[in-house]
Rosetta silent file (secondary structure, phi, psi, omega in degrees, C-alpha in Angstrom):
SEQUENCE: XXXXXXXXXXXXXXXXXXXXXXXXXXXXXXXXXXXXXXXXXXXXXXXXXXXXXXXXXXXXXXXXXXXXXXXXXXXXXXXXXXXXXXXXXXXXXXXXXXXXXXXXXXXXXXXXXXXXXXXXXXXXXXXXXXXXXXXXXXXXXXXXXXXXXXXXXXXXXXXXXXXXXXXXXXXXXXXXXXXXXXXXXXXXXXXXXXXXXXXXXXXXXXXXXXXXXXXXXXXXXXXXXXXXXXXXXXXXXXXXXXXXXXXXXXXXXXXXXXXXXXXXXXXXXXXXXXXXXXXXXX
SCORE:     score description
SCORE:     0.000 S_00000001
   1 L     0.000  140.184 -167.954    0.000    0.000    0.000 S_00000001
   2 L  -170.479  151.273 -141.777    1.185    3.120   -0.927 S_00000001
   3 L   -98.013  101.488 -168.247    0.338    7.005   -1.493 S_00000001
   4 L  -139.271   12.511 -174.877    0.295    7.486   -4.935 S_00000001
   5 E  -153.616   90.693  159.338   -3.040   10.185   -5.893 S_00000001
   6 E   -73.204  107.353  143.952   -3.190   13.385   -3.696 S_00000001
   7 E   -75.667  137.577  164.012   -6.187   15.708   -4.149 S_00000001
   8 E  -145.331  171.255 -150.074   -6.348   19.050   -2.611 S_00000001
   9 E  -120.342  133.066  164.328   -9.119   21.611   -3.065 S_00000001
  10 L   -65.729   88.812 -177.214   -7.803   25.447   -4.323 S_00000001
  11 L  -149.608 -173.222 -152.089   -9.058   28.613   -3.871 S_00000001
  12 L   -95.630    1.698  173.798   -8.156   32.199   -3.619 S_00000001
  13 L  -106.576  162.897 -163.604   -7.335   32.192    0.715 S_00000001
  14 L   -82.037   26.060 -148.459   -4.483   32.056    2.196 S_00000001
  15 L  -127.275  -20.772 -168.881   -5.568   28.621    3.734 S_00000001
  16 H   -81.290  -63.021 -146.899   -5.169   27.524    0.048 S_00000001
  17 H   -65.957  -12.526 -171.577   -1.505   28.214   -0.137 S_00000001
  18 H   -78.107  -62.844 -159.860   -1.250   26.400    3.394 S_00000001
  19 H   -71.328  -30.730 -158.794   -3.246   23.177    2.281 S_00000001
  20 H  -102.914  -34.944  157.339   -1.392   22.953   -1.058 S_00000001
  21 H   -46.287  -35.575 -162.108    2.387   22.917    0.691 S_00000001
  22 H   -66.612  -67.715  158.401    1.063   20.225    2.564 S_00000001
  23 H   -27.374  -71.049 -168.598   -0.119   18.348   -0.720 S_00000001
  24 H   -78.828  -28.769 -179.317    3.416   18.950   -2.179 S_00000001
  25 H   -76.445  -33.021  161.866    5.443   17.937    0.636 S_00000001
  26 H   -98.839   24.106  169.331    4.038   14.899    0.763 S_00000001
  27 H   -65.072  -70.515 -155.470    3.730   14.177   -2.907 S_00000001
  28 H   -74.154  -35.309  167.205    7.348   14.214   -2.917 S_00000001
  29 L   -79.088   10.600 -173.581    7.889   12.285   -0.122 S_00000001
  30 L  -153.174   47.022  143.370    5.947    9.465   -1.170 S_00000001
  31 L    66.581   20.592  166.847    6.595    9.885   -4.918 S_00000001
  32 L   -89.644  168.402 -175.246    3.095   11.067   -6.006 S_00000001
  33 E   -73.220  136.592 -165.910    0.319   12.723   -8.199 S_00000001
  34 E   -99.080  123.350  116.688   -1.038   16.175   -6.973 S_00000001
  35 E   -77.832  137.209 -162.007   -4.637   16.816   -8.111 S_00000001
  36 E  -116.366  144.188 -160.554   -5.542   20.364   -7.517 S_00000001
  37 E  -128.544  172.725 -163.150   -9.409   20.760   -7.783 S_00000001
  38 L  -155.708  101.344 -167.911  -11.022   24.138   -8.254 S_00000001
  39 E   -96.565  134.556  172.611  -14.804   25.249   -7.125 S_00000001
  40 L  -110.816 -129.683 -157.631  -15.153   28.003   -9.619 S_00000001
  41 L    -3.628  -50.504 -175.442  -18.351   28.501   -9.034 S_00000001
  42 H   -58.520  -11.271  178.181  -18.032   28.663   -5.355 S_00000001
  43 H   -98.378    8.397 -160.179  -16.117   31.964   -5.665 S_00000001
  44 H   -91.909  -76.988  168.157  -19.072   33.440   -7.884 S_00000001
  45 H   -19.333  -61.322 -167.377  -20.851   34.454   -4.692 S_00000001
  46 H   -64.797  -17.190 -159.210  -17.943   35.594   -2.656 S_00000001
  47 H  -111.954  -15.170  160.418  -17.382   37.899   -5.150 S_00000001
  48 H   -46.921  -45.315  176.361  -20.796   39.009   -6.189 S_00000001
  49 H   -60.582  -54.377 -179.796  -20.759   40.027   -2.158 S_00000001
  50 H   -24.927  -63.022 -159.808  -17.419   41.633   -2.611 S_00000001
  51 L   -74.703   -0.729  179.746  -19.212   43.875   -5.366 S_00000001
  52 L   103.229   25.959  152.085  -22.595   44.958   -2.906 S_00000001
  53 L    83.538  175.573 -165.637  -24.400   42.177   -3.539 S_00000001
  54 L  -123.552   56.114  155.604  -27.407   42.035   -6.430 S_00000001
  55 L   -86.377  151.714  173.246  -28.885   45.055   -5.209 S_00000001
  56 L   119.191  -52.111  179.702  -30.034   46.994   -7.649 S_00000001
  57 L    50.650  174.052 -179.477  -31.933   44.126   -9.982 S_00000001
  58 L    52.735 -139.929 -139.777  -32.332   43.748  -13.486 S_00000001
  59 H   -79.827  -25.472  175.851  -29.487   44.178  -15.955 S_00000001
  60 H   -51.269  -36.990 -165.123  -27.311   46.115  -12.875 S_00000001
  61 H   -53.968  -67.563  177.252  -28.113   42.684  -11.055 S_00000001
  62 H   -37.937  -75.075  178.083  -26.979   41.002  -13.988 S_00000001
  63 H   -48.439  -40.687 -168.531  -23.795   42.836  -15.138 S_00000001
  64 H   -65.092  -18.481  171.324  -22.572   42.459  -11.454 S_00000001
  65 H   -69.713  -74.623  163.553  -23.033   38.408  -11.950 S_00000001
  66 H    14.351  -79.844 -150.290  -20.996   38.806  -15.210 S_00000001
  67 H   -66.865  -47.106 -169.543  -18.088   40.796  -13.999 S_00000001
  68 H   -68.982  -25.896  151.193  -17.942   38.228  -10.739 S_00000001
  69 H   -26.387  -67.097 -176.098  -17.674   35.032  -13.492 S_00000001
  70 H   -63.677  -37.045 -170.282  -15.017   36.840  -15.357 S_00000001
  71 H   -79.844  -49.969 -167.236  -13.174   37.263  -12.076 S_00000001
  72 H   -38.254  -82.677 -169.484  -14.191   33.620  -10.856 S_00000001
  73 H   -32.539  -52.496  169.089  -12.335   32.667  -14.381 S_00000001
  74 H   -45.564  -47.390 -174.143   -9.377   34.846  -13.659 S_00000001
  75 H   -91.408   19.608 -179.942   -8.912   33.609  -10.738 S_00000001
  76 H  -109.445   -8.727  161.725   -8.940   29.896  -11.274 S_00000001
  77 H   -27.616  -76.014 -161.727   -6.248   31.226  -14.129 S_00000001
  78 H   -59.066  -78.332 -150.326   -3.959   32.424  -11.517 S_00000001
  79 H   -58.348  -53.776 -166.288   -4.736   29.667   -9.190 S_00000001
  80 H   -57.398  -74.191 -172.680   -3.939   26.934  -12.038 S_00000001
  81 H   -74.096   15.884  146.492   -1.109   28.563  -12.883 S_00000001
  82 H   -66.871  -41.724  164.966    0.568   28.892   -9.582 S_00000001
  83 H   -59.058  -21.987 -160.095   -0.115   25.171   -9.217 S_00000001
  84 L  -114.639    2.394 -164.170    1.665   24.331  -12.195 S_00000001
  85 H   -83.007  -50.294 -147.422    4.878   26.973  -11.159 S_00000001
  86 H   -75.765  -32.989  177.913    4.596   25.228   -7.726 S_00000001
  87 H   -53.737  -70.294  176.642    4.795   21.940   -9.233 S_00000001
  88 H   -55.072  -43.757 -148.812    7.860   22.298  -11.994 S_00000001
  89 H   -99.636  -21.802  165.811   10.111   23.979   -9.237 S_00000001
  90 L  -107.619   40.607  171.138    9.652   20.335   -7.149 S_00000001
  91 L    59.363   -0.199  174.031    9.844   17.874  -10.218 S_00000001
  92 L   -81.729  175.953 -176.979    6.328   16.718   -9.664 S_00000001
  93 L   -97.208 -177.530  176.592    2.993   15.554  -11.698 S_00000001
  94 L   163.607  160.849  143.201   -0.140   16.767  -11.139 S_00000001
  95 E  -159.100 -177.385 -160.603   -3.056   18.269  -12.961 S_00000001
  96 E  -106.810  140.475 -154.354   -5.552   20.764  -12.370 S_00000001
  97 L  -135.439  150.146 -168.184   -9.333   20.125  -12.464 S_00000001
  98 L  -108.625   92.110  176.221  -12.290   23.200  -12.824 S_00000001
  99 E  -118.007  171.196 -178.959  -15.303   21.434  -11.187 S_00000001
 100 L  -107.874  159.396  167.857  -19.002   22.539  -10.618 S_00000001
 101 L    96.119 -168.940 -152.826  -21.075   23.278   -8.003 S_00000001
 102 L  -138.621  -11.039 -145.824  -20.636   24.864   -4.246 S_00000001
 103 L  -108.232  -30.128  164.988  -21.868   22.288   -2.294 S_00000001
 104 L    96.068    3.972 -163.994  -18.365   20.045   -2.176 S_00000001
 105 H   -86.110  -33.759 -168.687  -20.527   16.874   -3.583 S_00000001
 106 H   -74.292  -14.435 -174.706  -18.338   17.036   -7.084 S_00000001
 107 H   -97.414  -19.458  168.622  -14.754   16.990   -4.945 S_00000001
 108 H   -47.636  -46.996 -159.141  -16.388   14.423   -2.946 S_00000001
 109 H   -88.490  -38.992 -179.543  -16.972   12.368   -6.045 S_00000001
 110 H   -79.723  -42.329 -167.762  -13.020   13.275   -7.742 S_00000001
 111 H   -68.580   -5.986 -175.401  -11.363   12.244   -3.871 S_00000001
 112 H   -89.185   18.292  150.809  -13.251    9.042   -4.418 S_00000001
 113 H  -159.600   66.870 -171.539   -9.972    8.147   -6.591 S_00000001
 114 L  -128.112  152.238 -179.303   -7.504    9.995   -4.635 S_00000001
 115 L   -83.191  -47.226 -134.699   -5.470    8.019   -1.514 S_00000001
 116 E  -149.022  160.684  164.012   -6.539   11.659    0.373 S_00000001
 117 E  -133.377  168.513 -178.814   -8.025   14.352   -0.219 S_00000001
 118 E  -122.672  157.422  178.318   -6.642   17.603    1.449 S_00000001
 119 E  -147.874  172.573  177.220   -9.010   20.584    3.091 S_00000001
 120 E  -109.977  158.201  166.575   -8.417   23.409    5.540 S_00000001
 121 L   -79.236  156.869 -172.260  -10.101   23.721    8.607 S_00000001
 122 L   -71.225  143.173 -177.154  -12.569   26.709    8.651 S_00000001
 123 L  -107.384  114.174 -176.881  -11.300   30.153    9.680 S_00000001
 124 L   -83.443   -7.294  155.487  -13.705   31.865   11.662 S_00000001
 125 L   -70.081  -44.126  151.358  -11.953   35.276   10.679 S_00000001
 126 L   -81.358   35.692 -126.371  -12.511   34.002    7.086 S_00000001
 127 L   -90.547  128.999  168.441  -15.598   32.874    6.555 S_00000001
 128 L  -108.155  120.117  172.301  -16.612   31.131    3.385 S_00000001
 129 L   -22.626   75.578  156.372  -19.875   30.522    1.822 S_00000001
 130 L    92.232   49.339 -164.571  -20.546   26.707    2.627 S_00000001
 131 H   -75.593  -44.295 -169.793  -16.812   26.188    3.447 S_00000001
 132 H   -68.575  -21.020  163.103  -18.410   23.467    6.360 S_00000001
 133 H   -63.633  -58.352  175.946  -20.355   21.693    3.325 S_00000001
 134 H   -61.603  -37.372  166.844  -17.742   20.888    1.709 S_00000001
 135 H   -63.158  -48.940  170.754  -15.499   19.649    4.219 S_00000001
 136 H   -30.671  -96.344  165.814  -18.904   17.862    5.135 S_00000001
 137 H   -53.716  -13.953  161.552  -19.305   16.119    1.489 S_00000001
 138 L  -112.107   22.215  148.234  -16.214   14.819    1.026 S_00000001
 139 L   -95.967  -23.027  177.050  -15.770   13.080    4.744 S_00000001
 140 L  -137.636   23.878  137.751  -18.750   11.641    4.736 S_00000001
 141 L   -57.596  -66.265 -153.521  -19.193   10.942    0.700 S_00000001
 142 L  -102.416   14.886 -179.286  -16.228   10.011   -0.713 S_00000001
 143 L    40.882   32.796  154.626  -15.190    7.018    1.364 S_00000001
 144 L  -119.587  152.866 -153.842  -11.868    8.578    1.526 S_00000001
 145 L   -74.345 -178.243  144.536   -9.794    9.747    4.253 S_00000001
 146 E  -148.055  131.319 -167.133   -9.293   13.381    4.700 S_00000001
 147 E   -84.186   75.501  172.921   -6.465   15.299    5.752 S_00000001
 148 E   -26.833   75.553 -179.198   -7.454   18.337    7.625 S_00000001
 149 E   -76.137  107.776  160.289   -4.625   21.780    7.589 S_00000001
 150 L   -84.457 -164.861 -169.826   -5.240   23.736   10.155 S_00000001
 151 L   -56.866  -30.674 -148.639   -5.865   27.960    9.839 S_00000001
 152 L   -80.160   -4.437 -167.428   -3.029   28.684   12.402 S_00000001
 153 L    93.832  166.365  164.366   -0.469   27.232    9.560 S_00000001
 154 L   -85.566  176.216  164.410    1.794   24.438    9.498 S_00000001
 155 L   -94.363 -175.219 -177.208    5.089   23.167   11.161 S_00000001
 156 L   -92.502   26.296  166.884    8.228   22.541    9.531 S_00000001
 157 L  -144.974  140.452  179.260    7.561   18.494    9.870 S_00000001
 158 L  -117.855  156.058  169.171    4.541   17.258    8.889 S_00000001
 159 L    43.615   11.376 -171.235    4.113   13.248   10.002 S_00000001
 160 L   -88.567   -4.428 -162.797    7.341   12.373   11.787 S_00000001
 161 E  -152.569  156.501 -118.762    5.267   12.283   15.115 S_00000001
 162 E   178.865   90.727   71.751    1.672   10.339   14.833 S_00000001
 163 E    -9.926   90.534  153.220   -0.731   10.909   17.168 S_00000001
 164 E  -119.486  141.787  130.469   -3.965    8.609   16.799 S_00000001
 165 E   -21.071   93.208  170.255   -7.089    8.495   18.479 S_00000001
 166 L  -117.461  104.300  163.109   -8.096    4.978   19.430 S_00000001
 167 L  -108.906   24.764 -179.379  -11.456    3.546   20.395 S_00000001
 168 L    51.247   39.257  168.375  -11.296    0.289   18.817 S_00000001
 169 L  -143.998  150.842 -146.381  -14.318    1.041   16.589 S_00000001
 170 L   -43.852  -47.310  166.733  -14.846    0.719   12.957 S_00000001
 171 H   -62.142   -7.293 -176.113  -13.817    4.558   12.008 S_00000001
 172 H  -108.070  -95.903 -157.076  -10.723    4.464   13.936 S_00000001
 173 H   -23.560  -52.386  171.899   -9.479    1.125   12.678 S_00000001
 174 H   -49.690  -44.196  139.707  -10.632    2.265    9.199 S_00000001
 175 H   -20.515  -81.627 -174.442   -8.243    5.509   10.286 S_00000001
 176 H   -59.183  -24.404  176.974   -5.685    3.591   11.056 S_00000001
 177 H   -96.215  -51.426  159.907   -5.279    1.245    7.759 S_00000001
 178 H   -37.855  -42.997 -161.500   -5.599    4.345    5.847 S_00000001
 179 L  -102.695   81.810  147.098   -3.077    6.653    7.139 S_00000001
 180 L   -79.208  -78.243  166.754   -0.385    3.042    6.818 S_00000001
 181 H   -13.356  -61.132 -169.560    1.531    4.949    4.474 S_00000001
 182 H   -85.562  -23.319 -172.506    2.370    7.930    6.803 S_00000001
 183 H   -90.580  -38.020  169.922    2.377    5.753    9.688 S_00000001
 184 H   -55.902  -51.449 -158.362    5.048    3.642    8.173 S_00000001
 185 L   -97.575   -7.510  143.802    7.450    6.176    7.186 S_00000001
 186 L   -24.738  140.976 -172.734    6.429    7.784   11.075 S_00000001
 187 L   -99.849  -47.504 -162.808    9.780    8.353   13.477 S_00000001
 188 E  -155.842  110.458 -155.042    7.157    7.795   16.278 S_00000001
 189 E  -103.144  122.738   86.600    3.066    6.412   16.228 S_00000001
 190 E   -38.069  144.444 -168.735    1.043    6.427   19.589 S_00000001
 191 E  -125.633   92.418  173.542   -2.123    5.075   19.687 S_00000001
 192 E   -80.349  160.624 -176.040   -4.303    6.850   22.541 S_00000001
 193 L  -143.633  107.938  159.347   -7.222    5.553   24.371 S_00000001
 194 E   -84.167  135.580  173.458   -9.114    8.388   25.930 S_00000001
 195 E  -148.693  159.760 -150.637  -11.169    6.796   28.871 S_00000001
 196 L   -90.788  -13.625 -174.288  -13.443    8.331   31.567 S_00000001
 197 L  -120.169  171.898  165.706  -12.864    5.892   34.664 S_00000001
 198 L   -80.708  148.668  176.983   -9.298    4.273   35.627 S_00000001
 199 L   -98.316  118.223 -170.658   -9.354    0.895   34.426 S_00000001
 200 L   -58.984  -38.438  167.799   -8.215   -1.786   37.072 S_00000001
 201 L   -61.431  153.619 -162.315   -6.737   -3.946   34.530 S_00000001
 202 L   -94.054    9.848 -179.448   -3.274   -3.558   33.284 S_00000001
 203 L   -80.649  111.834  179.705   -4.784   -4.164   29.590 S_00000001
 204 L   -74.353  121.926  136.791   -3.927   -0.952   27.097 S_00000001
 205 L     9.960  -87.892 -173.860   -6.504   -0.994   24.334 S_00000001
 206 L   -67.433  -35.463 -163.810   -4.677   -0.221   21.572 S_00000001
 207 H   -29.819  -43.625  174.967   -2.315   -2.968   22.262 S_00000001
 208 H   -84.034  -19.587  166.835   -3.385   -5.625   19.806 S_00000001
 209 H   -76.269   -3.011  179.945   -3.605   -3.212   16.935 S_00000001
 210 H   -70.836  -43.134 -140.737   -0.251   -2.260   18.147 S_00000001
 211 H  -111.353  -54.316  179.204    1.150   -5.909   17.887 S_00000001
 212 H   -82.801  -21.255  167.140   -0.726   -5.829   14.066 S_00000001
 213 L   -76.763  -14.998  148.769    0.623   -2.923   12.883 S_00000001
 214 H   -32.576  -53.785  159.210    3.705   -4.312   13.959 S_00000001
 215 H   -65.572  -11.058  169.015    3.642   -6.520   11.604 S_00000001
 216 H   -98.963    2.024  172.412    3.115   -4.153    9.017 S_00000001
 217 L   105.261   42.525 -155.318    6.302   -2.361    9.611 S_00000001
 218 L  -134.971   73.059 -152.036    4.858   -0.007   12.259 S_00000001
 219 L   -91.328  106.045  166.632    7.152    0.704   15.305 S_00000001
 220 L  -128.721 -168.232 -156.799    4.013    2.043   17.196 S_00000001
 221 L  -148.825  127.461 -177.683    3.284    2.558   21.041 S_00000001
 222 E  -131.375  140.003 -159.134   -0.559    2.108   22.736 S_00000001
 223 L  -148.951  153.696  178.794   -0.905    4.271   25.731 S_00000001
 224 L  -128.728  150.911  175.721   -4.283    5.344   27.818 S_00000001
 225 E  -138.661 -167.502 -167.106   -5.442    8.596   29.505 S_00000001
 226 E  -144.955  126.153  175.671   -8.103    9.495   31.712 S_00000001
 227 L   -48.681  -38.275  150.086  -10.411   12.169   31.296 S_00000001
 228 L    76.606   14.785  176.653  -10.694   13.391   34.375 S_00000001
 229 L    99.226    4.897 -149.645  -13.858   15.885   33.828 S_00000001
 230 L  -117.092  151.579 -174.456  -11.935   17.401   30.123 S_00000001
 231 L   -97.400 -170.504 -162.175  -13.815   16.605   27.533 S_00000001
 232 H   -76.849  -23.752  169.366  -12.235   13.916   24.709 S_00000001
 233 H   -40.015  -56.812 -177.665  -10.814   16.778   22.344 S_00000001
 234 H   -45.990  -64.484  167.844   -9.446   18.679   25.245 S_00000001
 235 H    -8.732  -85.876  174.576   -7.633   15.242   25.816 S_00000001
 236 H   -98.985   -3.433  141.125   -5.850   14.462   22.740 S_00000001
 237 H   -30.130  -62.795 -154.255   -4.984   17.951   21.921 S_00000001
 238 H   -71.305  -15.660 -169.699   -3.231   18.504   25.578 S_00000001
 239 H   -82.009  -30.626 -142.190   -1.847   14.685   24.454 S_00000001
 240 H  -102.934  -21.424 -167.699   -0.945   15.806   21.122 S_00000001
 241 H   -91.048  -42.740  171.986    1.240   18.839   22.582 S_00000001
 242 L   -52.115   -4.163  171.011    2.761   17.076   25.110 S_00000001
 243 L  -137.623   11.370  174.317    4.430   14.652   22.554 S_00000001
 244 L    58.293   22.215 -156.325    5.017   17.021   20.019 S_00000001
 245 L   -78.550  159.744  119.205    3.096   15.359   17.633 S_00000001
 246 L   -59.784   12.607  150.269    2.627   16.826   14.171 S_00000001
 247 L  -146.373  138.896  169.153   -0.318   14.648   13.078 S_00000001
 248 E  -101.478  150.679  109.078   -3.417   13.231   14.219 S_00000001
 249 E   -76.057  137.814 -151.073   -5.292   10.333   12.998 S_00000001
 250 E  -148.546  139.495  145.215   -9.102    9.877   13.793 S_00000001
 251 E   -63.870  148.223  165.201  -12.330    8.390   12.762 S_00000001
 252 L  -115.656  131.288  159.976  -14.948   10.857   11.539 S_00000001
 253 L   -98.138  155.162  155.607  -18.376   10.376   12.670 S_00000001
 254 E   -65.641  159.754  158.718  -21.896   10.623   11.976 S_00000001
 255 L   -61.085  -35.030 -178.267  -24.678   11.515   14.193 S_00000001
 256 L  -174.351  145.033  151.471  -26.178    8.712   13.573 S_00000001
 257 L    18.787  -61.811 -158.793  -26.694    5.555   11.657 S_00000001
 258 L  -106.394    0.474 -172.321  -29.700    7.159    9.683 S_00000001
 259 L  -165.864   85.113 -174.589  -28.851   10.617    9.169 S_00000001
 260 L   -90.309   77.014 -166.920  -25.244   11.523    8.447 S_00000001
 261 L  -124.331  -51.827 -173.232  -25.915   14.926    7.357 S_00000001
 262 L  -107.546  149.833  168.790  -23.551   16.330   10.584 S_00000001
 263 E   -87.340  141.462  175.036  -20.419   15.403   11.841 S_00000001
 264 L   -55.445  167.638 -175.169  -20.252   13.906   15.141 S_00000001
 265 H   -53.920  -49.891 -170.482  -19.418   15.701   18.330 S_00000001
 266 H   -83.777  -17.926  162.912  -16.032   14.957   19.144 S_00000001
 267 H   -88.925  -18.212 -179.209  -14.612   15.304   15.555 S_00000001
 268 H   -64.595  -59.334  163.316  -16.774   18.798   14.842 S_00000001
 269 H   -20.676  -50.036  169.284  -14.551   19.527   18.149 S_00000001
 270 H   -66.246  -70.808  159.957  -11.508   18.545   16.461 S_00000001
 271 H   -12.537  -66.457 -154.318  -12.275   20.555   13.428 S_00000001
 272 H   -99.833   -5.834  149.892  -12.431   23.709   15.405 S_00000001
 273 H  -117.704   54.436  178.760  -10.034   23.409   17.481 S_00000001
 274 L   -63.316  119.426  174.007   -7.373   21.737   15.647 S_00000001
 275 L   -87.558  -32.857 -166.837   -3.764   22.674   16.266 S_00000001
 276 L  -123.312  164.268  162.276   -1.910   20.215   13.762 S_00000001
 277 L   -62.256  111.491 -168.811   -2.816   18.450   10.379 S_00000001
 278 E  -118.892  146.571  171.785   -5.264   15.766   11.214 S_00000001
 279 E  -110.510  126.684 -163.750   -6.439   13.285    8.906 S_00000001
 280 E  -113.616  149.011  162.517   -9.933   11.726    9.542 S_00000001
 281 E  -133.240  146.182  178.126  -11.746    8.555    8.030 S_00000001
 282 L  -116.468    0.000    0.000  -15.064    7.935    8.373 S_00000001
């Protein structure tokens, strides 16, 4: 198994330029293709607001939709061809894709043959039209993992330090076979078990997935903490600083069963307060 189709989604914030380093550093480390996807449409809006909005009606209405097209189109110019600058100056492939709609269902549909896809976490100083949809449709669409940058920026190591989030249930295990790749070429993997009482037994969790990823070439570690009144975000964040990790691995959840529409509580948590690049599978 091996990392060989990177997506990452494009746009005109500086959250772009963040998310797309990410994308090239590890493209290069793991010898792979960058697709850079591009909601053109979704910037149609922002910039319609930009201009006052479609006050005014009729052909004023009109012209101001126009002119905010032509700029959409400009800027996925620009955007493309920064991608292809950024590309050539590290020796890599790639190519660049224009897709419709605003809603995140069409990058949902291109990450479902991508090993990743990459997003930013939302910037509540930036706010983007149906930024949380999109993150939304491709985590719980595209049956692919996705690898979360947050706003605050990156470090200068991405994946040499492994935090994951283990509850021995089907999204973290799923979590865990995904991110193999990253976890393999990992300096150091922990496996946490947040848990709310002390357990009298001396049995760690994680342990037998410890003892199988072993086997996959996976010098990892399974370790437990105790909540202690914090809630589980609070947890592995203060976990994740305290080892210095530069990545998380996670299941993303549903609400429920029957109505995935929202992400569950402890990854919308994670989302928003994310410190490092986390990659979730659902």
């Amino acid at each position: 198994m091996s990392i060989k189709d990177i997506l990452v989604l494009v746009d005109e914030t500086e959250a772009s330029s963040a998310r797309l380093a990410v994308a090239l550093r590890l493209a290069a480390r793991h010898e792979a293709r960058v697709t850079a996807a591009c909601l053109a449409d979704a910037m149609v809006p922002a910039l319609v607001g930009a201009a006052g909005g479609l006050y005014g009606g009729g052909s004023v209405a009109a012209e101001i939709w126009d002119a905010a097209d032509a700029g959409a189109r400009e800027g996925a110019n620009a955007l493309e061809a920064d991608f292809r600058a950024r590309l050539a100056e590290r020796g890599l492939k790639g190519v660049f894709r224009r897709l419709g709609g605003v809603d995140g269902s069409s990058v949902a549909k291109l990450a479902r043959t991508a090993d990743f896809c990459v997003l930013s976490q939302v910037n509540p100083r930036e706010p983007r039209p149906r930024a949380n949809d999109v993150i939304e449709a491709v985590m719980l669409q595209s049956g692919r993992p996705v690898l979360m940058v947050p706003f605050i920026g990156i470090r200068p190591t991405l994946g040499h330090t492994i935090l994951v989030g283990w509850d021995e249930s089907r999204e973290a295990v799923r979590a865990v076979h995904d991110a193999l790749p990253l976890l393999i070429s990992a300096q150091s993997v922990t496996l946490l078990t947040v848990c709310q009482t002390e357990d009298p037994t001396d049995i760690v969790p994680g342990a037998a997935m410890v003892a199988h990823l072993a086997r996959k070439g996976v010098a990892a570690t399974a370790s437990r903490s105790i909540a202690a009144g914090l809630s589980i975000c609070d947890v592995l964040l203060d976990y994740a600083a305290d080892i210095d990790a530069d990545m998380f691995v996670g299941g993303g959840y549903g609400d429920s069963p029957l109505r995935e529409k929202m992400l569950g509580g402890v990854t919308r948590d994670l989302l928003k307060h994310m410190t490092i690049p986390m990659l979730f599978s659902h």
